[in-house]
N, C-alpha and C positions, 0 to 999 in steps of 0.2 A: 244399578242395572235394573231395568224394568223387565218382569215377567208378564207374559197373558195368555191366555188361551185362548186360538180362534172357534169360532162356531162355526159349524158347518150349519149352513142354511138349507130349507126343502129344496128349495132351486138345486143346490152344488148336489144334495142328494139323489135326486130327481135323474140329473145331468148322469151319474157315476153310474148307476142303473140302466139308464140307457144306452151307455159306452157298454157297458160290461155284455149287455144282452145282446147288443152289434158283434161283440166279437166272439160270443157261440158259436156264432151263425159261420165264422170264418175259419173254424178248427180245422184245420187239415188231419186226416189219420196218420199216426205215427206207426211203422213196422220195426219190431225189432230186429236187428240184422247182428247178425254173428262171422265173424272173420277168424277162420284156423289154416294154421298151418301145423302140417307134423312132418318130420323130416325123420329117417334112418339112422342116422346118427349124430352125435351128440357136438354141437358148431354155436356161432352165433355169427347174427348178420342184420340186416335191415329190412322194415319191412315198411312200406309204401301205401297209405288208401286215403279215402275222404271219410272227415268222420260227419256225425251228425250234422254241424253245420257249413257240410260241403268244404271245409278248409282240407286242405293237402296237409298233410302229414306224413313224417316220418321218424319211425321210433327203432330204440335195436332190442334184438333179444338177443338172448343166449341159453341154450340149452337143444333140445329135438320138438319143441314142442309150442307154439305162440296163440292164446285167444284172445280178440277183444270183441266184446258185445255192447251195441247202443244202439239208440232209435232214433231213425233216419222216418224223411217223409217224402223225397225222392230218389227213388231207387234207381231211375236211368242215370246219375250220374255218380255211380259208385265207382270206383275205382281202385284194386286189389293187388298187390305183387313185392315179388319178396327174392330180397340180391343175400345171398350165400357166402358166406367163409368156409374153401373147404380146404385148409393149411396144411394136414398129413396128406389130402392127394388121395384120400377114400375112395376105393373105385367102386360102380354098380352102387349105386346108392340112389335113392327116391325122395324126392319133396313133393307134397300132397298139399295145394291148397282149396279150401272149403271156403264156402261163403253159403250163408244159412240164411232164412229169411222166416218170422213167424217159427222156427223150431223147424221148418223145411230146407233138404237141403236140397239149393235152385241151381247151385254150380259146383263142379268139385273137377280138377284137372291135376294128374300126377307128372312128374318132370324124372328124368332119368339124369343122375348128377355118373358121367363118365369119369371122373378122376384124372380128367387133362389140365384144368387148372387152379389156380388157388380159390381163384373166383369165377363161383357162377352165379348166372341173374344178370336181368331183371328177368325173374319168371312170372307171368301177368295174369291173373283169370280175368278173362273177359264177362 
């Protein structure tokens, strides 16, 4: 087996420097963005958004309470909402969801869970 090592030439240097400098220029700012929900009591269910790289996602939780925080670089196509297991029939009960952006929070909408079925949701912030 033959071993070598390639050189990297002024040229291929040269080249790498000026890619790298092009793409300064092209940074998009990143925001971080915070997605909560806190529920009344204690369930689990599904929760529905886009994450940093806009894919769709869906993940479950389980307990009264779900965060997940990343950095996103457009924010018009965020998408938030969260489907419910409410199996005992809990009545008067609340889901709260939050979406944060920078440490601010830009949207927060509370849902009133009646105890008519086992399942509620999709409840969406906009």
């Amino acid at each position: 087996m033959v071993m070598y090592n390639k050189l990297i030439s002024d040229f291929n240097i040269f080249n790498l420097l000026k890619i790298l400098k092009n793409k300064n220029k092209e940074i998009v700012p990143l925001d971080e963005v915070c997605y909560a929900v806190q529920i009344s009591f204690k369930t689990n269910g599904q929760i529905r958004y886009q994450d940093e790289m806009e894919r769709p996602r869906i993940v479950e939780f389980e307990g009264n309470s779900w965060t997940k925080t990343f950095f996103q670089s457009n924010l018009n196509k965020s998408s938030f909402s969260v489907f419910i297991n409410n199996m005992y029939l809990k009545k008067d009960q609340v889901a709260t969801l939050i979406k944060k952006v920078n440490g601010e929070v830009v949207s927060q909408k509370s849902f009133a869970i009646l105890g008519e079925k086992v399942y509620d949701g999709w409840f969406k912030l906009d």
